[in-house]
N, C-alpha and C positions, 0 to 999 in steps of 0.2 A: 504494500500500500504506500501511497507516496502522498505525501504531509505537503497540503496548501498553508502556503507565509499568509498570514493574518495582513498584509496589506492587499491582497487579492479577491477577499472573501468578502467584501463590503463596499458600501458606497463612498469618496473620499470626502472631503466637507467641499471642497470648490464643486464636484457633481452633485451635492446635496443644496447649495447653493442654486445652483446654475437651476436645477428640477422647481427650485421654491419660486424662483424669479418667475419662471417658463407659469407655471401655477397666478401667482399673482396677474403678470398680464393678461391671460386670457379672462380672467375674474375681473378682469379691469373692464375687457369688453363685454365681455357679458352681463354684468350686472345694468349696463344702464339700460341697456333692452328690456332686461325685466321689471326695473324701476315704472320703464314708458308702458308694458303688458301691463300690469299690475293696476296701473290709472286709468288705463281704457277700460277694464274689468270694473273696475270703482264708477266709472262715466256710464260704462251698461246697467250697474246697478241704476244708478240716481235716474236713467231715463223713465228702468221699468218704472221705479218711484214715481215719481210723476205721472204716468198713465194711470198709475194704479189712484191717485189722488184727484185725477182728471175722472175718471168712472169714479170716485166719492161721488163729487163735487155735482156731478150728471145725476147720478141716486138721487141725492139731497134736492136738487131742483125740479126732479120726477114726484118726488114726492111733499114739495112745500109751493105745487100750484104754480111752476116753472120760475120760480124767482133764483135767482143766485144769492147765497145768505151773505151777511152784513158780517165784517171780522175786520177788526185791526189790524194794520200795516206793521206797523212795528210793536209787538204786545209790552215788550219792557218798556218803554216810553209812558205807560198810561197817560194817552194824550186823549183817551175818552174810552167810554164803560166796554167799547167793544168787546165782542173772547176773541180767543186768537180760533184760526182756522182749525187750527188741529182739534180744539174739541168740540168745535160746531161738524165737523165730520169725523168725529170719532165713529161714533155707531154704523158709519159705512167705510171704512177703511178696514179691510184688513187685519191690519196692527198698527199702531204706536211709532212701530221701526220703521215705517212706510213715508214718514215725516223729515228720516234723517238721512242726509246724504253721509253718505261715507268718506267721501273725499272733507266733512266739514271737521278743519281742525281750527278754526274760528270758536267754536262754542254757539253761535247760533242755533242750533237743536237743542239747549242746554237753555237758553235765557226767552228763544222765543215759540219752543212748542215745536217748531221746525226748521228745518234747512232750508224753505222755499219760501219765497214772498210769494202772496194773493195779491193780484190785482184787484185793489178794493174800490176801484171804478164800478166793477160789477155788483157789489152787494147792492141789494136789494133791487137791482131791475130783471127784467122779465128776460126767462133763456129765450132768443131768436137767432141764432147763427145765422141765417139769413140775410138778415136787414143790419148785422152790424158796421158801423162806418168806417174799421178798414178791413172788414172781410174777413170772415172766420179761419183762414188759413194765417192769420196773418195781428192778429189781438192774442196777446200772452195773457193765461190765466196765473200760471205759477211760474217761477221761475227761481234761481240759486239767490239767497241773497247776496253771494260775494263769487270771484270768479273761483271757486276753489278747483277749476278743475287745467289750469294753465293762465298764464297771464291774459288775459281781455279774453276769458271763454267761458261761457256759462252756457247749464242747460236750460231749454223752454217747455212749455208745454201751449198748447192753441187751443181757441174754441171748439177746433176742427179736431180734437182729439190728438193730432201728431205732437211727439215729441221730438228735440233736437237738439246739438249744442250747436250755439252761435258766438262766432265773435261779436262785441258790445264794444260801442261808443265812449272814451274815459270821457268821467268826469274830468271839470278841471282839478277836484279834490285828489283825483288819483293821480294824475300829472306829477 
Protein backbone atom coordinates (compact mmCIF):
# COMPACT_ATOMS: atom_id res chain seq x y z
CA UNK A 1 0.00 0.00 0.00
CA UNK A 2 1.40 3.28 -0.77
CA UNK A 3 0.89 6.21 1.86
CA UNK A 4 -0.72 9.65 0.36
CA UNK A 5 1.50 13.08 1.86
CA UNK A 6 -1.32 14.91 3.76
CA UNK A 7 -0.62 17.94 1.24
CA UNK A 8 -2.43 15.94 -1.57
CA UNK A 9 -5.44 14.80 0.29
CA UNK A 10 -7.38 18.17 0.73
CA UNK A 11 -8.35 21.31 -0.50
CA UNK A 12 -5.32 24.12 -0.19
CA UNK A 13 -6.64 27.54 1.45
CA UNK A 14 -5.89 29.62 -2.00
CA UNK A 15 -8.41 26.72 -3.71
CA UNK A 16 -10.76 27.03 -0.71
CA UNK A 17 -10.58 30.79 -1.22
CA UNK A 18 -10.80 30.93 -4.86
CA UNK A 19 -14.25 28.12 -4.58
CA UNK A 20 -15.78 30.91 -1.76
CA UNK A 21 -15.06 33.86 -4.02
CA UNK A 22 -16.57 31.70 -7.21
CA UNK A 23 -19.71 31.13 -4.58
CA UNK A 24 -20.03 34.63 -3.49
CA UNK A 25 -20.32 36.01 -7.04
CA UNK A 26 -22.65 34.14 -8.51
CA UNK A 27 -24.89 34.86 -5.00
CA UNK A 28 -24.16 38.37 -6.11
CA UNK A 29 -26.09 37.78 -9.25
CA UNK A 30 -28.56 35.89 -8.24
CA UNK A 31 -29.85 37.39 -5.52
CA UNK A 32 -31.17 40.52 -7.09
CA UNK A 33 -33.20 38.44 -9.47
CA UNK A 34 -34.81 37.09 -6.67
CA UNK A 35 -35.13 40.22 -4.74
CA UNK A 36 -37.07 41.76 -8.26
CA UNK A 37 -39.34 37.78 -8.24
CA UNK A 38 -40.08 38.08 -4.82
CA UNK A 39 -41.88 41.98 -5.42
CA UNK A 40 -43.64 40.93 -8.47
CA UNK A 41 -45.04 37.90 -6.22
CA UNK A 42 -45.86 40.70 -3.48
CA UNK A 43 -47.45 43.13 -6.69
CA UNK A 44 -49.68 39.66 -7.72
CA UNK A 45 -50.79 39.48 -4.25
CA UNK A 46 -51.98 43.28 -3.74
CA UNK A 47 -53.78 43.16 -7.38
CA UNK A 48 -55.75 39.98 -6.39
CA UNK A 49 -56.28 42.36 -3.12
CA UNK A 50 -57.90 44.72 -4.78
CA UNK A 51 -60.26 42.65 -6.82
CA UNK A 52 -61.03 40.98 -4.16
CA UNK A 53 -62.05 44.55 -2.36
CA UNK A 54 -63.53 45.75 -5.69
CA UNK A 55 -66.26 42.54 -5.50
CA UNK A 56 -66.65 43.83 -1.50
CA UNK A 57 -67.33 47.07 -2.58
CA UNK A 58 -69.89 45.65 -5.64
CA UNK A 59 -71.74 43.30 -2.76
CA UNK A 60 -72.01 46.26 -0.52
CA UNK A 61 -73.66 48.57 -3.33
CA UNK A 62 -75.94 45.39 -4.48
CA UNK A 63 -77.16 45.35 -1.40
CA UNK A 64 -77.51 49.05 0.11
CA UNK A 65 -79.90 50.10 -3.14
CA UNK A 66 -76.73 50.75 -5.59
CA UNK A 67 -75.10 53.54 -3.55
CA UNK A 68 -71.37 53.23 -2.95
CA UNK A 69 -70.84 53.65 1.05
CA UNK A 70 -69.49 56.81 2.64
CA UNK A 71 -65.63 56.16 4.47
CA UNK A 72 -62.92 58.32 5.31
CA UNK A 73 -59.99 59.09 3.23
CA UNK A 74 -57.43 59.02 5.62
CA UNK A 75 -59.01 57.34 9.08
CA UNK A 76 -56.03 58.46 11.47
CA UNK A 77 -56.69 62.07 10.79
CA UNK A 78 -60.27 62.01 12.29
CA UNK A 79 -61.19 64.91 10.03
CA UNK A 80 -64.99 63.63 10.55
CA UNK A 81 -67.12 60.74 12.20
CA UNK A 82 -66.58 58.77 8.83
CA UNK A 83 -65.36 54.56 9.42
CA UNK A 84 -62.69 53.60 7.51
CA UNK A 85 -63.45 51.36 4.58
CA UNK A 86 -62.30 48.26 5.86
CA UNK A 87 -65.16 48.00 8.34
CA UNK A 88 -67.83 49.21 6.25
CA UNK A 89 -66.90 46.18 4.17
CA UNK A 90 -65.84 43.95 6.53
CA UNK A 91 -68.87 41.56 6.29
CA UNK A 92 -68.14 41.17 2.58
CA UNK A 93 -64.58 40.76 2.35
CA UNK A 94 -63.08 37.62 2.78
CA UNK A 95 -60.69 38.43 5.46
CA UNK A 96 -59.13 41.23 7.26
CA UNK A 97 -55.74 40.28 5.32
CA UNK A 98 -57.42 41.40 2.05
CA UNK A 99 -56.83 45.01 3.24
CA UNK A 100 -53.04 44.64 3.54
CA UNK A 101 -50.67 44.83 0.91
CA UNK A 102 -47.64 43.11 1.45
CA UNK A 103 -45.22 45.09 -0.01
CA UNK A 104 -46.64 47.97 2.83
CA UNK A 105 -43.68 48.47 5.18
CA UNK A 106 -45.14 52.17 5.74
CA UNK A 107 -47.53 50.88 8.59
CA UNK A 108 -50.50 52.12 6.63
CA UNK A 109 -52.41 48.71 7.34
CA UNK A 110 -51.57 49.24 10.96
CA UNK A 111 -52.92 53.08 11.48
CA UNK A 112 -55.42 53.16 8.68
CA UNK A 113 -57.45 49.70 8.41
CA UNK A 114 -55.65 49.31 5.11
CA UNK A 115 -53.03 49.44 2.52
CA UNK A 116 -55.59 51.04 -0.09
CA UNK A 117 -57.16 54.51 -0.31
CA UNK A 118 -61.14 54.68 -1.25
CA UNK A 119 -61.83 57.17 -3.58
CA UNK A 120 -64.24 58.98 -1.25
CA UNK A 121 -65.70 60.91 -4.33
CA UNK A 122 -67.82 57.98 -4.59
CA UNK A 123 -69.41 57.56 -1.12
CA UNK A 124 -72.78 57.92 -1.13
CA UNK A 125 -73.75 58.29 -5.00
CA UNK A 126 -75.56 55.94 -6.91
CA UNK A 127 -73.25 52.69 -8.68
CA UNK A 128 -73.69 53.80 -12.74
CA UNK A 129 -70.51 52.77 -14.44
CA UNK A 130 -72.04 53.81 -17.37
CA UNK A 131 -72.62 57.59 -17.17
CA UNK A 132 -69.56 58.17 -15.13
CA UNK A 133 -67.53 61.25 -16.26
CA UNK A 134 -64.39 59.77 -17.11
CA UNK A 135 -65.49 56.33 -17.96
CA UNK A 136 -65.41 53.28 -15.88
CA UNK A 137 -62.22 51.83 -17.37
CA UNK A 138 -60.76 54.65 -16.20
CA UNK A 139 -62.14 56.32 -12.23
CA UNK A 140 -60.00 54.52 -9.55
CA UNK A 141 -61.92 53.05 -6.78
CA UNK A 142 -58.89 51.91 -4.57
CA UNK A 143 -55.60 52.29 -4.88
CA UNK A 144 -51.83 51.97 -2.72
CA UNK A 145 -51.75 54.70 -0.42
CA UNK A 146 -47.94 55.14 -1.16
CA UNK A 147 -45.97 53.76 -4.10
CA UNK A 148 -44.73 50.68 -2.03
CA UNK A 149 -44.24 48.69 -4.98
CA UNK A 150 -41.16 50.74 -6.89
CA UNK A 151 -40.49 54.38 -7.10
CA UNK A 152 -43.72 56.35 -8.89
CA UNK A 153 -45.75 52.66 -9.11
CA UNK A 154 -48.78 51.96 -7.43
CA UNK A 155 -51.45 49.43 -7.81
CA UNK A 156 -55.24 50.51 -9.04
CA UNK A 157 -58.23 49.18 -9.14
CA UNK A 158 -61.57 50.61 -11.72
CA UNK A 159 -65.15 51.00 -11.67
CA UNK A 160 -64.80 48.43 -14.54
CA UNK A 161 -63.46 45.95 -12.03
CA UNK A 162 -59.76 45.69 -13.67
CA UNK A 163 -56.88 45.92 -11.60
CA UNK A 164 -53.31 47.32 -12.60
CA UNK A 165 -50.15 48.84 -11.60
CA UNK A 166 -49.54 52.23 -12.83
CA UNK A 167 -46.82 54.76 -12.86
CA UNK A 168 -48.23 58.14 -10.90
CA UNK A 169 -47.76 61.68 -11.37
CA UNK A 170 -45.10 63.16 -8.16
CA UNK A 171 -46.24 65.21 -6.04
CA UNK A 172 -44.35 68.29 -5.63
CA UNK A 173 -44.11 66.89 -1.97
CA UNK A 174 -42.24 63.94 -3.29
CA UNK A 175 -39.81 65.89 -5.52
Amino acid sequence: MKRTNSKDSGFTLIELLVVIAIISILAGLILPSLSRAREMGRRAVCLNNLRQIFLALDMYATDNGEYYPVAASVPSLHLNDDPRICDVLASYANSPGVFRCPSDREGYFEREGSSYEYNVSLGGRKRDRRRSRMGASRTWVFYDYKDFHGPGIRNFVFLDGHATHEPIAKTAEEE
